[in-house]
LUMTORMAR-523145 format. One record per residue (C-alpha): residue number from 1; residue in three letters; x, y negated, z negated. Coordinates in Angstrom, 3 decimals. Example, Ala and Ser with C-alpha at 12.3 -4.5 7.8 and 13.67 -1.06 7.14 Angstrom:
BEGIN
+-----+------+----------+----------+----------+
: pos : code :       c1 :       c2 :       c3 :
+-----+------+----------+----------+----------+
:   1 :  Ala :   12.300 :    4.500 :   -7.800 :
:   2 :  Ser :   13.670 :    1.060 :   -7.140 :
+-----+------+----------+----------+----------+
end
This chain:
BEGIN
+-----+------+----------+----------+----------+
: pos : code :       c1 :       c2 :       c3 :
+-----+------+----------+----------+----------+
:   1 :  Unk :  -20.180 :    2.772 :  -10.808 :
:   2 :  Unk :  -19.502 :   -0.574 :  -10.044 :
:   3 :  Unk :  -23.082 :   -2.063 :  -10.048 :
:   4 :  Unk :  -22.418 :   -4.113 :  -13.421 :
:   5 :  Unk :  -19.417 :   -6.000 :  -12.190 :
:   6 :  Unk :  -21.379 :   -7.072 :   -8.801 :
:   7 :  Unk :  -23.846 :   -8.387 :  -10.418 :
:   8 :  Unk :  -21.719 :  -10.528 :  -12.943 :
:   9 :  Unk :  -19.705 :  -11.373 :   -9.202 :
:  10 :  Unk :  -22.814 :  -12.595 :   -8.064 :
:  11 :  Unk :  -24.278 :  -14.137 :  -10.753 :
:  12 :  Unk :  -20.707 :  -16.394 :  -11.899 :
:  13 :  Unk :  -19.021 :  -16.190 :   -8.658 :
:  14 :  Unk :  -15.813 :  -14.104 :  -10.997 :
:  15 :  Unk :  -15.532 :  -11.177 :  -13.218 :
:  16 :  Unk :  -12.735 :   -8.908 :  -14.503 :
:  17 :  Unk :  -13.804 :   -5.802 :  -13.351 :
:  18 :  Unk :  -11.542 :   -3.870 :  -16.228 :
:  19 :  Unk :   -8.429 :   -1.457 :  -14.947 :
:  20 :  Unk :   -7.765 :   -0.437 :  -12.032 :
:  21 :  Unk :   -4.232 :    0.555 :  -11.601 :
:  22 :  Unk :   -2.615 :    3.438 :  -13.751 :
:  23 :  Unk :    0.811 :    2.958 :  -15.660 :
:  24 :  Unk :    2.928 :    4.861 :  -12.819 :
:  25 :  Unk :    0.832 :    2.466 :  -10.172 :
:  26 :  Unk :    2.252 :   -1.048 :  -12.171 :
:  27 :  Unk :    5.548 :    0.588 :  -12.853 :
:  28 :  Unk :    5.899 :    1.606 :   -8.749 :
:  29 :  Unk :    4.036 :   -1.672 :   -7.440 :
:  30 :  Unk :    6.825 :   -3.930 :   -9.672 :
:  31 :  Unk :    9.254 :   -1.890 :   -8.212 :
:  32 :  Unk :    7.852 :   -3.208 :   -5.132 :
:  33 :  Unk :    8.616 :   -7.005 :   -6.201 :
:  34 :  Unk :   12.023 :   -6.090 :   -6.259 :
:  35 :  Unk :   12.079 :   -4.309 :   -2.972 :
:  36 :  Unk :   10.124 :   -7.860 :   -1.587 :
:  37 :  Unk :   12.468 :  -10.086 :   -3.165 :
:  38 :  Unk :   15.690 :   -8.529 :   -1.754 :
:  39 :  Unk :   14.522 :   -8.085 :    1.831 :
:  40 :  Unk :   13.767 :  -11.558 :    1.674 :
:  41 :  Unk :   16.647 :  -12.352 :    0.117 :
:  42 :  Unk :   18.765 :  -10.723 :    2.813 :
:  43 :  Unk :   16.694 :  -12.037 :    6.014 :
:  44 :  Unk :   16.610 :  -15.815 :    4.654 :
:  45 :  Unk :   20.526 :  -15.729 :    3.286 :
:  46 :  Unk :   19.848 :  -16.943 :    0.163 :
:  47 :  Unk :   22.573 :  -16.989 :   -2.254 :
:  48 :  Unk :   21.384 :  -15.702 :   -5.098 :
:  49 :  Unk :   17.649 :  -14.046 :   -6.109 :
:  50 :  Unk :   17.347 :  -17.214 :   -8.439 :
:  51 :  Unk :   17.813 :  -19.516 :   -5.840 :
:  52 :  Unk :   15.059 :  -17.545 :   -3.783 :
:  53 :  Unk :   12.800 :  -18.091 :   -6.559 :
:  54 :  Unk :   13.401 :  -21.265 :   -7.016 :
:  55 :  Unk :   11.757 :  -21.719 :   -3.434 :
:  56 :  Unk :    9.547 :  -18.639 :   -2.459 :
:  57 :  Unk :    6.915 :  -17.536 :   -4.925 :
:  58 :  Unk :    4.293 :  -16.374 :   -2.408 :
:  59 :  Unk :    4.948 :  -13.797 :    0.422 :
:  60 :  Unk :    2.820 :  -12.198 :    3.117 :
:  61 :  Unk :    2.256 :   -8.490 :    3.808 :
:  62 :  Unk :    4.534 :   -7.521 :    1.312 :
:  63 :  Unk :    2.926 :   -3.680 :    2.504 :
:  64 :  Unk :    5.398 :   -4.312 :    5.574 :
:  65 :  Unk :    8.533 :   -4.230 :    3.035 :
:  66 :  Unk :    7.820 :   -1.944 :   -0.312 :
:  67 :  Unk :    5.905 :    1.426 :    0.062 :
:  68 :  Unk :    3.659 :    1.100 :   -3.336 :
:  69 :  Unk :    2.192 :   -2.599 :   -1.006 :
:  70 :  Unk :    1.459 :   -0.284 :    1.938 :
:  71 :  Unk :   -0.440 :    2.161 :   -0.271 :
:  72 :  Unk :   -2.022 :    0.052 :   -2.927 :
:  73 :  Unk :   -3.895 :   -1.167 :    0.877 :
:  74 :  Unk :   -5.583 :    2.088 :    1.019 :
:  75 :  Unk :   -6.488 :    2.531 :   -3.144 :
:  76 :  Unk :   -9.908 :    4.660 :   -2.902 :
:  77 :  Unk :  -11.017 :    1.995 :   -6.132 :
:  78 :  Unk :  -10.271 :   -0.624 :   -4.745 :
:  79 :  Unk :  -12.341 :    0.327 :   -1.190 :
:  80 :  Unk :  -15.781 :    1.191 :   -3.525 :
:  81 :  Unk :  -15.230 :   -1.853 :   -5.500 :
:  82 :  Unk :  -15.360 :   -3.839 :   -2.739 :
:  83 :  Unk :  -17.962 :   -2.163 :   -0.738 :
:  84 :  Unk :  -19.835 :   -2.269 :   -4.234 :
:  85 :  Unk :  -19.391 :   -5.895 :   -4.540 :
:  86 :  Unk :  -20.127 :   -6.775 :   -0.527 :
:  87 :  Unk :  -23.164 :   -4.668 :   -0.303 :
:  88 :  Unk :  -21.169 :   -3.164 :    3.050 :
:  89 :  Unk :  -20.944 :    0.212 :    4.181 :
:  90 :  Unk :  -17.159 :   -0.291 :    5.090 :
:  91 :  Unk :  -14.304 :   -2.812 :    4.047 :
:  92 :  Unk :  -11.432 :   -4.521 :    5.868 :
:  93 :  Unk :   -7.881 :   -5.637 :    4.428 :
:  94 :  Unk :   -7.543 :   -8.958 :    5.715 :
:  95 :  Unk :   -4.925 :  -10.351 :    3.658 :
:  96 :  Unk :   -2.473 :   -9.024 :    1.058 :
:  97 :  Unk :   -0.144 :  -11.338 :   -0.537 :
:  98 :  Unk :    2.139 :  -11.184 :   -3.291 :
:  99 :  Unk :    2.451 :  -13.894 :   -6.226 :
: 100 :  Unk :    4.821 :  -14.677 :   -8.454 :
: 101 :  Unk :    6.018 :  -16.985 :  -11.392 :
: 102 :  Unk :    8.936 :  -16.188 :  -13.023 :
: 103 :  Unk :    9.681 :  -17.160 :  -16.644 :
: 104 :  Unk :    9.635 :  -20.791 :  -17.283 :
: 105 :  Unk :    8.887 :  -21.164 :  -13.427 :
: 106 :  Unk :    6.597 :  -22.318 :  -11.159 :
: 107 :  Unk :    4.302 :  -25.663 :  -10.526 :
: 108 :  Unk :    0.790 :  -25.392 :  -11.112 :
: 109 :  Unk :   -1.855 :  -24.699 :   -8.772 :
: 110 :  Unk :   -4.532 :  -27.518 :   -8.434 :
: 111 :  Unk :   -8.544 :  -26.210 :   -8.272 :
: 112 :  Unk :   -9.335 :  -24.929 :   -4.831 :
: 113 :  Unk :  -11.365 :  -23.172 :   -3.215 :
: 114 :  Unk :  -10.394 :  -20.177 :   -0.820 :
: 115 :  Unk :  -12.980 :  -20.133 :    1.670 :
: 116 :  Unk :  -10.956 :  -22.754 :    4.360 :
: 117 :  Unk :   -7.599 :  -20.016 :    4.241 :
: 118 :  Unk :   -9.505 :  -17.000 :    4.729 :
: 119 :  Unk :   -9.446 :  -15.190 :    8.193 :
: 120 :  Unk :  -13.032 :  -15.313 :    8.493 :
: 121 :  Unk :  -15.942 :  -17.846 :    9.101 :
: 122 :  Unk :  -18.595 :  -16.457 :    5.872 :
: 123 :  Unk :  -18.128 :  -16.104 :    2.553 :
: 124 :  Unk :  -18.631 :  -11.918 :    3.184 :
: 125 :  Unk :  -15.085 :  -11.369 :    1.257 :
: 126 :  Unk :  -13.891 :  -11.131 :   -2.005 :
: 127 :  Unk :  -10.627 :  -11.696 :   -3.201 :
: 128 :  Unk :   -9.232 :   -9.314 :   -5.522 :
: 129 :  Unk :   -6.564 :  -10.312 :   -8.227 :
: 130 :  Unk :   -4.308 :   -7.444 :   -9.466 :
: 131 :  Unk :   -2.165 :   -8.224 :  -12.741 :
: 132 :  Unk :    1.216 :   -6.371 :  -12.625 :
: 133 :  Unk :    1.798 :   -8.098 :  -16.179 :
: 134 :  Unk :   -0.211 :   -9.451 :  -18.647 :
: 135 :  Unk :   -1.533 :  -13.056 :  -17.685 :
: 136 :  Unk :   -2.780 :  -15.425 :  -20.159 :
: 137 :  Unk :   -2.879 :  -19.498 :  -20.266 :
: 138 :  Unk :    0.621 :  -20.033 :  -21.347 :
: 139 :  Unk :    2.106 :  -17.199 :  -18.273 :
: 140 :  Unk :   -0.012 :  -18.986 :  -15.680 :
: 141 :  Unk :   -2.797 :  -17.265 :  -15.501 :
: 142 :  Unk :   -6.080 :  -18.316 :  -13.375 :
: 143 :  Unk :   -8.901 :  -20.452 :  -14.685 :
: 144 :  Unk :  -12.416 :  -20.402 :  -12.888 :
: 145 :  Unk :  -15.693 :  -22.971 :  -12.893 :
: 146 :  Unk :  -17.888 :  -20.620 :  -13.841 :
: 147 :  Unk :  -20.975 :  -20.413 :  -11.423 :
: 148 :  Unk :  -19.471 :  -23.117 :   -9.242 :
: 149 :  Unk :  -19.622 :  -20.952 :   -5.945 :
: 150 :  Unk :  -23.477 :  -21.408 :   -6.151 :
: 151 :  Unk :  -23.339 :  -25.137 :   -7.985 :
: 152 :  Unk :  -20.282 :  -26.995 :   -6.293 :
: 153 :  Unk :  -18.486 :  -27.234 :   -9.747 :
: 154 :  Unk :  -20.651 :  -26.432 :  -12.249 :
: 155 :  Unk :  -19.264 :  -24.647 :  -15.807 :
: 156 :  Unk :  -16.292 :  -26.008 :  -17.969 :
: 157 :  Unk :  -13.200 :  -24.256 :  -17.172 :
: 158 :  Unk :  -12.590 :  -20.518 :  -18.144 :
: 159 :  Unk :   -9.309 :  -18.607 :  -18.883 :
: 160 :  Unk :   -9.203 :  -15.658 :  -16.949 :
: 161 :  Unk :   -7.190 :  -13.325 :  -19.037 :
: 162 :  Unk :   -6.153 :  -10.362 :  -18.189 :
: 163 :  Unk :   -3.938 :   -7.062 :  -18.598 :
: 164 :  Unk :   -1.508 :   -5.333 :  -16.561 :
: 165 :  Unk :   -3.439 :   -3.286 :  -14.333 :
: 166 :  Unk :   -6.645 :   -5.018 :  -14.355 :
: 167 :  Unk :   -8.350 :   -6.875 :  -11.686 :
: 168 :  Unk :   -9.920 :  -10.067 :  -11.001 :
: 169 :  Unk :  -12.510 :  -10.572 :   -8.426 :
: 170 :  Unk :  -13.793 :  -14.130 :   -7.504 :
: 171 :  Unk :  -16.001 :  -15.692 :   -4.585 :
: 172 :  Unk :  -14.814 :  -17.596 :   -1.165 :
: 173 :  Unk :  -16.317 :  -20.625 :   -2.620 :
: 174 :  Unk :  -15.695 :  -20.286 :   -6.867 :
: 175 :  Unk :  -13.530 :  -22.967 :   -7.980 :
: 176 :  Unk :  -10.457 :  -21.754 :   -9.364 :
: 177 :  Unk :   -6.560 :  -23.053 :  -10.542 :
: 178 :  Unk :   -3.624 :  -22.202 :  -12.073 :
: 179 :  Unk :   -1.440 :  -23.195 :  -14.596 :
: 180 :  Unk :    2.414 :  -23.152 :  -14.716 :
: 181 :  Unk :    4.037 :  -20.144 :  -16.301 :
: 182 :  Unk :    5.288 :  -22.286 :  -19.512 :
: 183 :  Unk :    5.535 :  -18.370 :  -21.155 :
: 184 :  Unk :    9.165 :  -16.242 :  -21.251 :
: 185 :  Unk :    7.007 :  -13.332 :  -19.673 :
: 186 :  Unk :    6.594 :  -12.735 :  -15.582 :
: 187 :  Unk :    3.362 :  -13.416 :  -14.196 :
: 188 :  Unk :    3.368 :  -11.106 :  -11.110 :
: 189 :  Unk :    0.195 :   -9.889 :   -9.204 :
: 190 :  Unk :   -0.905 :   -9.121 :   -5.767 :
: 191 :  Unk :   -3.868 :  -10.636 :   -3.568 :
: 192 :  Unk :   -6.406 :   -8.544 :   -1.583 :
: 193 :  Unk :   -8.478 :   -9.591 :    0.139 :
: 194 :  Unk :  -11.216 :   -7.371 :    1.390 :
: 195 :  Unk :  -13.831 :   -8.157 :    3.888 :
: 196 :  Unk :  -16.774 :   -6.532 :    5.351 :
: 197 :  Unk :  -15.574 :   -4.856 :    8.055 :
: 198 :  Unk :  -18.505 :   -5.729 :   10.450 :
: 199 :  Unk :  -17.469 :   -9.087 :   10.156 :
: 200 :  Unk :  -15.250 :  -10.851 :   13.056 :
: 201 :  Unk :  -12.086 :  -12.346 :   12.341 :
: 202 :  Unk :  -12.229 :  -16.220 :   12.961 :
: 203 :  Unk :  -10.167 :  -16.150 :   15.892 :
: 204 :  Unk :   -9.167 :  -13.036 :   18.338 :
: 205 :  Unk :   -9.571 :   -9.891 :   17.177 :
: 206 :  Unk :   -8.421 :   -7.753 :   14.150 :
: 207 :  Unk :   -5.350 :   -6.215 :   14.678 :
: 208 :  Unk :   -5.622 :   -1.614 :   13.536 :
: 209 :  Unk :   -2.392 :   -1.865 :   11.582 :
: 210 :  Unk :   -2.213 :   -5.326 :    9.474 :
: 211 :  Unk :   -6.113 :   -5.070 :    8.901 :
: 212 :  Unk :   -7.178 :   -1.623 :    8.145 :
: 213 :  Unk :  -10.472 :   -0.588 :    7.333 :
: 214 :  Unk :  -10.604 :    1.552 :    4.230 :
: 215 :  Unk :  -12.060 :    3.824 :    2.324 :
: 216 :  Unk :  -15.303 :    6.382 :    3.459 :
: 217 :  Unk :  -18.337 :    4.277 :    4.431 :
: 218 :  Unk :  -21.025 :    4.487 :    1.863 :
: 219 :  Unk :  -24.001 :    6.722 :    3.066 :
: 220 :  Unk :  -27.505 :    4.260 :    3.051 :
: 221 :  Unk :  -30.842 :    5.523 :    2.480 :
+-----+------+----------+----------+----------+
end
């Protein structure tokens, strides 16, 4: 199902691979910004949710808080896409992370590559970029060097675009960015990052609960 969006994966190091998430999945998962935004309003005292966003605009496991996180860990599309794009028989949650810019909000992100924050030592993960709104240029939305995880930083710079519900998949080592959110719009979305599952973490060991392997292992000829 998936075999045309790996091989555009492999072949820029990015790719939209089209929607993914259903209208009552982006309705419940925004929900889910609210629920994250309160708790951590609450535990950190903050005044106000304004003055919250004002400082916080990424958060960790937000599974941990809002139900919609803990089951968009375990979305049977997102497990084949991965294992599709890996070329693994099983996938691992290693990270899920939670991103926001509000309207007229935010700094921009400088080009980066993800491969020195990931919990693992090889490139055998791919991050995958859910829109819960719809992200052009002007809302912030992410710009790759197309072919640059092969190249260093080859390819002028491309707008990712995207729709609510979509996802965006790019390589440990593609060059990507940001811009700010200069737009009246939210630009929410949520990280995943799935790993082959055969692959150790960098240090210790995974832990059952934060790092879940998902999904029913492929069958191989």
């Amino acid at each position: 199902m998936w075999s045309d969006v790996a091989a555009r994966y492999a072949r820029d190091g990015w790719v939209n691979a089209g929607p993914i998430l259903d209208e009552g999945e982006i309705a419940a998962l925004r929900e889910g910004v609210d629920q994250v935004i309160d708790d951590c309003v609450r535990r950190a005292r903050y005044p106000s949710r304004e003055a919250c966003l004002r400082i916080v605009q990424l958060w960790h496991d937000p599974w941990r808080v809002a139900p919609a996180y803990a089951a968009l860990r375990r979305h049977p599309v997102l497990a084949d896409l991965g294992r599709t794009v890996l070329d693994a028989p099983s996938v691992r949650v290693a990270t899920q992370r939670l991103i926001l810019k509000p309207p007229r909000g935010c700094s921009p992100l400088p080009w980066h590559q993800d491969q020195a924050g990931w919990p693992i030592a090889t490139p055998r993960g791919v991050a995958i970029w859910l829109a819960l709104d719809d992200v052009d240029g002007e809302s912030g939305g992410l710009r790759y060097r197309t072919g640059s995880h092969r190249s260093g930083t080859a390819g002028d710079p491309v707008d990712g675009v995207v729709r609510a519900g979509e996802a965006l998949l790019h390589h440990a080592q593609t060059w990507h960015a940001s811009t700010s959110n200069r737009s009246d719009r939210w630009r929410r979305a949520c990280i995943l990052l799935l790993v082959d599952a055969r692959v150790p973490p960098r240090e210790g060991a995974w832990d059952a609960v934060a790092h879940p392997v998902v999904g029913v292992p492929r069958c191989r000829a």
